[in-house]
C-alpha positions in Angstrom: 29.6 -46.7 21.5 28.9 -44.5 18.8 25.4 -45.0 18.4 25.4 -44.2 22.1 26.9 -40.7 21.9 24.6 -39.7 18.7 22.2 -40.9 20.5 22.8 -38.8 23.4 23.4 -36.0 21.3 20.2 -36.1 19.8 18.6 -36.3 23.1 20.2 -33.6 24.2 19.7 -31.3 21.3 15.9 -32.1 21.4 15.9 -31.3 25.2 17.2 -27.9 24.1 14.2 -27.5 21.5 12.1 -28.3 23.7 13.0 -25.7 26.1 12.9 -23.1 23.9 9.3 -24.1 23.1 8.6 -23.9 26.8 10.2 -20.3 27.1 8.8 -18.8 23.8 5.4 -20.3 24.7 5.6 -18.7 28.1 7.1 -15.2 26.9 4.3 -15.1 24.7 1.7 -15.6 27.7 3.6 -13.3 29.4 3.5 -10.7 26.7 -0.6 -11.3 27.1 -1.1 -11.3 30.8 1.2 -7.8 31.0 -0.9 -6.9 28.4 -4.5 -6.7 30.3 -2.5 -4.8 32.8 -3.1 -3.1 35.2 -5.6 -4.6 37.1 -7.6 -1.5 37.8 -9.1 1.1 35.6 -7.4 4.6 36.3 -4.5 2.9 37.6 -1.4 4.7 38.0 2.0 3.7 38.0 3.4 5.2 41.1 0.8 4.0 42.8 0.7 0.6 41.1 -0.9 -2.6 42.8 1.9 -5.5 44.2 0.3 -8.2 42.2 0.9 -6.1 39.2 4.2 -5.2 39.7 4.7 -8.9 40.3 3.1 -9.4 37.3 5.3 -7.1 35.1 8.5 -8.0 37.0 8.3 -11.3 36.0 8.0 -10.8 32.8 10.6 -8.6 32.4 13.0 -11.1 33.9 12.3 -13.0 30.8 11.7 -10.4 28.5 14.4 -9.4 25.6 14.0 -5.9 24.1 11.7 -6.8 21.3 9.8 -8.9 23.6 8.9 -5.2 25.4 8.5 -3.3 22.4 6.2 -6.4 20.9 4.2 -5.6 24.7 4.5 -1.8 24.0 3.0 -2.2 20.1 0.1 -4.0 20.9 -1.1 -1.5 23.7 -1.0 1.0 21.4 -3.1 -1.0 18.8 -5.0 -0.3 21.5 -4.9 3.1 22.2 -3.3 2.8 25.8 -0.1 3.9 26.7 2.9 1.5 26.3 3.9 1.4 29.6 1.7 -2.0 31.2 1.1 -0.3 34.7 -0.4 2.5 32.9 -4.5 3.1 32.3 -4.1 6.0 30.0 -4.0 6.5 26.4 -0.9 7.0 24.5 -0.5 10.2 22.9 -2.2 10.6 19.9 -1.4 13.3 16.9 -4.4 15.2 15.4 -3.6 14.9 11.9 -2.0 12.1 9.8 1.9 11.8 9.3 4.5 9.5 9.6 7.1 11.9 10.4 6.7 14.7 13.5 8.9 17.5 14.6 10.6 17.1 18.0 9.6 20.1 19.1 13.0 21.3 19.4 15.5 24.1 17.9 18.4 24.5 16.2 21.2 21.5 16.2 18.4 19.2 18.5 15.7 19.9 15.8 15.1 16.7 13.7 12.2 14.5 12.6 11.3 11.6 14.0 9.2 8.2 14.0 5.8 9.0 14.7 5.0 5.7 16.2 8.3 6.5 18.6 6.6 9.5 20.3 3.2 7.5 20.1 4.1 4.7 22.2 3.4 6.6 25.7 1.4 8.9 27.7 3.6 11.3 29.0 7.2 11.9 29.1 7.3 10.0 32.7 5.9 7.0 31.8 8.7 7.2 28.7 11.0 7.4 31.0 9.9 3.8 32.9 9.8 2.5 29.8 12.9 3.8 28.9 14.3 2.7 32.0 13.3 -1.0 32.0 14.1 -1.6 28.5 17.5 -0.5 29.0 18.1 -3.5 31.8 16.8 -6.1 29.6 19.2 -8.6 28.0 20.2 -9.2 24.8 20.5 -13.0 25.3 17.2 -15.3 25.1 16.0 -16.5 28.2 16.7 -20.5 27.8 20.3 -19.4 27.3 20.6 -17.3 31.3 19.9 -18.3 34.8 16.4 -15.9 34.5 16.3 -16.8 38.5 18.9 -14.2 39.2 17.4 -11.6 37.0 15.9 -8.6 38.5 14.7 -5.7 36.8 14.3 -2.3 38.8 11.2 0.0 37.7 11.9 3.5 37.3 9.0 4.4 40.6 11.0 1.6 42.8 14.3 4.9 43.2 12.6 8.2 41.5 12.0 8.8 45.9 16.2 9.0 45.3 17.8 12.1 45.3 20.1 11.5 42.9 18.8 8.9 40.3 22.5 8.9 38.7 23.5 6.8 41.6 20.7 4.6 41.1 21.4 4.0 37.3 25.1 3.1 38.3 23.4 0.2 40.7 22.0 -1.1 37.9 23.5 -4.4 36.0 24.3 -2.5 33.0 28.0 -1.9 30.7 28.7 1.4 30.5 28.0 2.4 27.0 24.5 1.6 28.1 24.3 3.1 31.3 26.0 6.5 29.6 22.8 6.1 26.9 20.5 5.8 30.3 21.7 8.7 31.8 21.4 10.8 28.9 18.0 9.6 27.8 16.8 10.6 31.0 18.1 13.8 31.0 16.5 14.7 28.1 13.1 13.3 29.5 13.7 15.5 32.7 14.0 18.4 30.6 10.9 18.0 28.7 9.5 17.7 31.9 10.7 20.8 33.6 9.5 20.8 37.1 6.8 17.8 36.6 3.6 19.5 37.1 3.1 20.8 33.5 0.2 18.4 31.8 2.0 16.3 28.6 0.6 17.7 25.1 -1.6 15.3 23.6 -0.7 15.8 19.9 2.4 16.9 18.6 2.5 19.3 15.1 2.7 17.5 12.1 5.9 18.1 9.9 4.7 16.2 7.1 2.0 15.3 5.5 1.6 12.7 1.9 -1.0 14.0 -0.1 -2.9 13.2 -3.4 -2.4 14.9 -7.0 -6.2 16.0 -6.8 -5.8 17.5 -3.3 -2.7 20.2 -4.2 -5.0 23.2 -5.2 -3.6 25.3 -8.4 -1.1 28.4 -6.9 -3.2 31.7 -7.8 -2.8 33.6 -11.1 -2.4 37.1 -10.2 -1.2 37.9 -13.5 -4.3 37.2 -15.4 -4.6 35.6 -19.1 -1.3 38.2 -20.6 0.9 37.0 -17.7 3.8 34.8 -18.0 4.3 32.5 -14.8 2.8 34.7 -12.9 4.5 37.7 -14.3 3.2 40.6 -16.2 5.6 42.2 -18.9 5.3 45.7 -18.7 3.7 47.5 -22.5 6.0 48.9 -24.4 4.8 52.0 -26.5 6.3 52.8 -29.8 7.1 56.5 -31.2 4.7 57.3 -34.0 6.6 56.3 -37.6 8.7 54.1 -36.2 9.0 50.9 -38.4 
């Protein structure tokens, strides 16, 4: 009898291996497939094909967050934009720099991941992005029914008037759908009224450069100054000792 249950055990614990072989293969292949997306050159998302949003949809249903940003990561390697039923290029800075400036003011100014403001086209295509990732779960695949899962994109309600009542219809708790809601608010702002073309490059807070590349700050003082400063010549009354 108890060789039976260890043996059923081990069965059953090398059933559950297995699976996640199965699902890891296939989120891999899914990773791949999204990333050749879309299916057309000068696709755009809004207008975005059936079999690609078939495509993508599925693989979001099996996607965790990492699995995304993996997708999002390797596009960019690329140079196209994160978002996989997008043709363009992601944004691109014209000088070197890991850290950027937000382009913001006063408490809101801060500097951020370069690779973070990299990752997409525009600020709409952040916000799909943004939108989809926040709908994916936090538990591997093999552990959820992935049958019932159904991620919205972002162009499936933006026809909504109000797209704070379609972020409460989402599956979400509500520390993340708070996060959601702000995130996009801030995206809508940068946006303004959504004709405005997205800057390409973004300034460059800073910079790492070599020793030999600093140049030497000018002497104006000349060869009697001291750090730049010239003391002033004092003349002595005649006789004086």
């Amino acid at each position: 009898m108890t060789s039976d249950r260890h043996r059923e055990t081990a069965i059953k614990h090398a059933r559950i291996i297995e699976d996640q072989k199965r699902v890891k293969e296939q989120v891999i292949d899914l990773i791949v497939e999204c990333f050749d997306l879309p299916s057309t050159p000068q696709a755009i998302p809004s207008t975005a094909s059936a079999g690609d949003v078939r495509t993508f949809k599925k693989a979001l249903s099996l996607f965790q967050a990492e699995d995304f940003d993996e997708l999002t990561s390797e596009r960019n390697i690329d140079d196209r934009c994160g978002y996989a039923l997008c043709s363009r290029p992601n944004r691109k800075h014209a000088s070197g720099g890991n850290k950027v400036w937000n382009h913001k003011r006063g408490k809101d100014f801060k500097l951020i991941d370069r690779r973070e403001v990299e990752r997409y086209c525009s600020s709409e295509c952040e916000g799909r992005g943004v939108f989809v990732r926040s709908q994916l779960s936090s538990e591997p695949a093999w552990t959820r029914d992935v049958t019932e899962t159904s991620v919205v994109l972002l162009d499936d309600v933006q026809e909504q008037d109000d797209l704070a009542a379609a972020i409460k219809q989402l599956t979400l708790d509500e520390t993340a759908r708070a996060d959601l809601s702000e995130k996009m608010k801030e995206l809508s702002l940068e946006r303004g009224d959504g004709s405005k073309p997205q800057p390409t490059s973004l300034e460059v807070a800073e910079r790492e450069v070599s020793s030999d590349e600093v140049p030497l700050p000018p002497d104006p003082g000349g060869l009697d100054s001291i750090e730049g400063h010239n003391p002033r010549k004092v003349r002595f009354a005649a006789g004086a000792d």
